[in-house]
C-alpha positions as CSV (number, residue, x, y, z in Angstrom):
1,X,6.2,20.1,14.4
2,X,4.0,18.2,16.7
3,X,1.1,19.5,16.0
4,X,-2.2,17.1,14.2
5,X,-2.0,19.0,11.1
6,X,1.6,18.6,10.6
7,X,1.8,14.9,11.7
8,X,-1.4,14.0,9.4
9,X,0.0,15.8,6.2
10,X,3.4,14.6,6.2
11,X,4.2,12.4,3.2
12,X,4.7,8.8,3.8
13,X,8.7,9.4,4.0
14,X,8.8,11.8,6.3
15,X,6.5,10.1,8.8
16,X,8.7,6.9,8.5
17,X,11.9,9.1,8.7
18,X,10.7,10.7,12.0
19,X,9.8,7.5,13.5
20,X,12.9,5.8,12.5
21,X,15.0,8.9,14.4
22,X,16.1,9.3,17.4
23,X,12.9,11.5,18.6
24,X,10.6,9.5,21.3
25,X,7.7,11.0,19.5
26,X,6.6,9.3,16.9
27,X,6.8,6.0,18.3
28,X,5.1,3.1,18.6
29,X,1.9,4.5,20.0
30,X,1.6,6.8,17.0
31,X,2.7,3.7,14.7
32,X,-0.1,1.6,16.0
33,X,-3.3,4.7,15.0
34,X,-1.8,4.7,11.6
35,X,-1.2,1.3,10.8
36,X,-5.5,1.2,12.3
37,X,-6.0,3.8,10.1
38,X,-4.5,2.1,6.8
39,X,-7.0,-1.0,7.8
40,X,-9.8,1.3,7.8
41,X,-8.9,2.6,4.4
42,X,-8.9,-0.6,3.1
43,X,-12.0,-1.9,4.1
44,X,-13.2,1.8,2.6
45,X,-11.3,0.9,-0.9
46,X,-13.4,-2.9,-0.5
47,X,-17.0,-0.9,-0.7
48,X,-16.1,1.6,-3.2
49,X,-14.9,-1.1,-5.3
50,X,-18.3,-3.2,-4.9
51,X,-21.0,-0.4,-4.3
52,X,-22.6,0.6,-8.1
53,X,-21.1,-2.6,-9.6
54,X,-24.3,-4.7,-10.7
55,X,-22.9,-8.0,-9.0
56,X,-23.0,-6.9,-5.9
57,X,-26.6,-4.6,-5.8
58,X,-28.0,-6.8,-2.9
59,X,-25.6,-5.9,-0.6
60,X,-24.9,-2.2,-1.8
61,X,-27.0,-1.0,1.3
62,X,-24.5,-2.8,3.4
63,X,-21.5,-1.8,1.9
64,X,-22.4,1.6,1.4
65,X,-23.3,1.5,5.2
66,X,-20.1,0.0,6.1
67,X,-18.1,2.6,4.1
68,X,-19.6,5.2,6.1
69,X,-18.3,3.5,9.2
70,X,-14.8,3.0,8.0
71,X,-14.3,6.3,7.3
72,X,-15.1,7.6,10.5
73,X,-12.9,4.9,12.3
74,X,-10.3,6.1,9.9
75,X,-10.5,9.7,10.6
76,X,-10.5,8.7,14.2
77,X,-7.7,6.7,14.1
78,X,-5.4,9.2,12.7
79,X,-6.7,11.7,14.7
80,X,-5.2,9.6,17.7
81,X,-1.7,9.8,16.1
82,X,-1.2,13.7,17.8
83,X,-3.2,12.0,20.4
84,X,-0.7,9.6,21.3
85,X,2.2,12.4,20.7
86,X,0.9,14.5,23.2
87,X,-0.3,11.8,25.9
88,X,3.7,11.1,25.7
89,X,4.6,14.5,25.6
90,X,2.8,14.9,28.8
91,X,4.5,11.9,30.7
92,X,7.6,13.1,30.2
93,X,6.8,16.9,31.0
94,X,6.0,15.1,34.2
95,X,9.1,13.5,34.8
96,X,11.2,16.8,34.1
97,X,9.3,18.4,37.2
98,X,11.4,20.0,40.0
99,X,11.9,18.2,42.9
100,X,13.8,20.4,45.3
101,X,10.8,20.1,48.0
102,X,8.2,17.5,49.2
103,X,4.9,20.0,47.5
104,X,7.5,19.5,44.1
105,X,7.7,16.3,44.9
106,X,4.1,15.1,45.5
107,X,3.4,17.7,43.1
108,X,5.7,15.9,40.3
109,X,4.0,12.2,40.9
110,X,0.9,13.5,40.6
111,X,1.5,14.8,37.1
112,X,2.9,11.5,36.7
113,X,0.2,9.7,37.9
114,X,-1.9,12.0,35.6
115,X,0.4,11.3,32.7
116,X,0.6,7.5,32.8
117,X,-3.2,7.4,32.8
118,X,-3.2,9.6,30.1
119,X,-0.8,7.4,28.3
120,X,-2.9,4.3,28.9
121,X,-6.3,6.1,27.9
122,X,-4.9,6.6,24.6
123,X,-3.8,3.3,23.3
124,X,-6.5,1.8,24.9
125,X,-9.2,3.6,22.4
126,X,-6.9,3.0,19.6
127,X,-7.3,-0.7,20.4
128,X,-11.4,-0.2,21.3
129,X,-11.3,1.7,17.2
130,X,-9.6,-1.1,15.6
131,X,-11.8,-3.8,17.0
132,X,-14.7,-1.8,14.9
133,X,-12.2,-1.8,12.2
134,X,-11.8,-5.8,12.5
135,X,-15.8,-6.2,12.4
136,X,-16.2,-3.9,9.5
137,X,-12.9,-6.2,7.4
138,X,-15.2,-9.0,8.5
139,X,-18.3,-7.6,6.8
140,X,-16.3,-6.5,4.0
141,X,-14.4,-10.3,3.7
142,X,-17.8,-11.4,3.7
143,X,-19.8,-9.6,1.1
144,X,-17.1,-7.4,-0.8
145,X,-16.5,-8.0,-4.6
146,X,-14.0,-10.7,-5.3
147,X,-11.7,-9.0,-7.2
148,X,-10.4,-7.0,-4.2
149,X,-10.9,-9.8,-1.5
150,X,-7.3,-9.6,-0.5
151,X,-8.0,-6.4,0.5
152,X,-10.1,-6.7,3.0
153,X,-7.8,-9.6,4.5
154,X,-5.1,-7.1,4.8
155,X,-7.5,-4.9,6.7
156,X,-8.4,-7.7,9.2
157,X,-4.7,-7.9,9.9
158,X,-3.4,-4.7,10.1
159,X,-6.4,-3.5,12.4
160,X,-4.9,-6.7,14.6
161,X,-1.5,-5.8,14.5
162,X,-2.4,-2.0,14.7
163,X,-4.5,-3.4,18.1
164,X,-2.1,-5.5,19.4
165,X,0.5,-2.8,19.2
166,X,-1.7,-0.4,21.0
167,X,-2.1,-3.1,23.4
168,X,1.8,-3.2,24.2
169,X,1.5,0.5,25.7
170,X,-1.8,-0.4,27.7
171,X,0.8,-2.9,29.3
172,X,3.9,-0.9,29.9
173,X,2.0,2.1,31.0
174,X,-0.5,-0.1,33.9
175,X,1.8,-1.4,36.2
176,X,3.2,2.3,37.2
177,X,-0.2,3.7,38.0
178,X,-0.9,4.0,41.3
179,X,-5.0,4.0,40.9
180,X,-5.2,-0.2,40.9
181,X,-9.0,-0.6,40.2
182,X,-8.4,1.9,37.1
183,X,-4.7,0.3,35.7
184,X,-6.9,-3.3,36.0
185,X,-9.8,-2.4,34.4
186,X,-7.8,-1.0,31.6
187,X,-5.7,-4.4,31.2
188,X,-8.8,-6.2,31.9
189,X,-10.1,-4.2,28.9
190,X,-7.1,-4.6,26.5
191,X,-7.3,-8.8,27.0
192,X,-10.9,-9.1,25.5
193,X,-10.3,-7.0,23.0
194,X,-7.2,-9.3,22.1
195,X,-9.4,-12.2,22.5
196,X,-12.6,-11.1,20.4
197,X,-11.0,-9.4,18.3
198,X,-8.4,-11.2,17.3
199,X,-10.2,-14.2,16.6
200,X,-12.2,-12.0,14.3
201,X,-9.7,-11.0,12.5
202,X,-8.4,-14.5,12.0
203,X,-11.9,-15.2,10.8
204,X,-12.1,-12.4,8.5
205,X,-8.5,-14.0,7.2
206,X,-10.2,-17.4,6.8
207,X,-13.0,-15.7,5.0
208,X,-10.6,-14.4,2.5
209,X,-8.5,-17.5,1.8
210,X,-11.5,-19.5,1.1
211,X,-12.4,-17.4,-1.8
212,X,-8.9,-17.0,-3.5
């Protein structure tokens, strides 16, 4: 039941039903890639709504280049819902290793150590994808027919929140790694992206409400 297929082509209830159970997998990590993914979808549903309508021919090119990007980002993005799944799966697989002697021992925090960096990797290029996604909201905010502005608004925001969620596991997974220069670089990392692309998004948001 874990496996990328299966995750991606669950309906919309059973994906909320599994993350609202008891399971540890889906969680938040997983919650964060699709929320990413749904801004990347609307910033897709922004240029298909303004490319071919004869308002908006001089930036068609744009649009229709920005479209392309989105749905790669989105396809990326909910390819990192197993992603995350499986860089949890693998932490706690780690955990669950015998101890009985010191090689099971060292043995057992080297998985960990393995796992946790794993489990940092992961959100960390969620939150590196939904920074694109914020740009491309922008572009769309910018240039995108009217009558679906909103849209792209609600892209800008749920790219943030999907980014500052993936952020939240960059933080609780870094101070438990062991390699310092690695766990800092990643945090380092995580805080520009917070900064940049945050402030993007409030732009993009900015964008929006001055043409409503």
């Amino acid at each position: 039941m874990r496996d990328k297929d299966v995750i991606t082509h669950q309906s919309v209830q059973e994906f909320l039903d599994r993350l609202a159970s008891s399971a540890a997998t889906p969680g938040g990590g997983s919650a964060a890639a699709i929320i990413g993914a749904m801004g990347a979808a609307l910033v897709s549903m922004v240029c298909n709504l303004t490319i071919g309508k004869k308002n908006y021919l001089e930036v068609e090119g744009e649009m229709t280049a920005v479209l392309c990007e989105a749905e790669n980002l989105r396809a990326r993005l909910t390819g990192m819902i197993a992603e995350d799944i499986a860089a949890f799966d693998m932490l706690m697989a780690a955990y669950a290793l015998p101890k009985a002697t010191d090689e099971q021992t060292a043995a057992c925090g080297a998985a960990i150590q393995a796992g946790l960096e794993q489990a940092t990797d992961v959100p960390l290029a969620c939150a590196r994808v939904c920074a694109a996604v914020i740009d491309l909201a922008h572009r769309a905010a910018k240039k995108g027919n009217r009558n679906v502005i909103s849209d792209a608004g609600v892209a800008a925001l749920a790219a943030q929140a999907a980014l500052r969620s993936a952020a939240l596991n960059v933080y609780i997974n870094a101070p438990g790694i062991k390699d310092r220069e690695f766990a800092e670089a990643c945090v380092a990392e995580i805080e520009t992206l917070l900064r940049d692309a945050v402030a993007r998004s409030e732009a993009a948001f900015a964008i929006v409400m001055g043409k409503l």
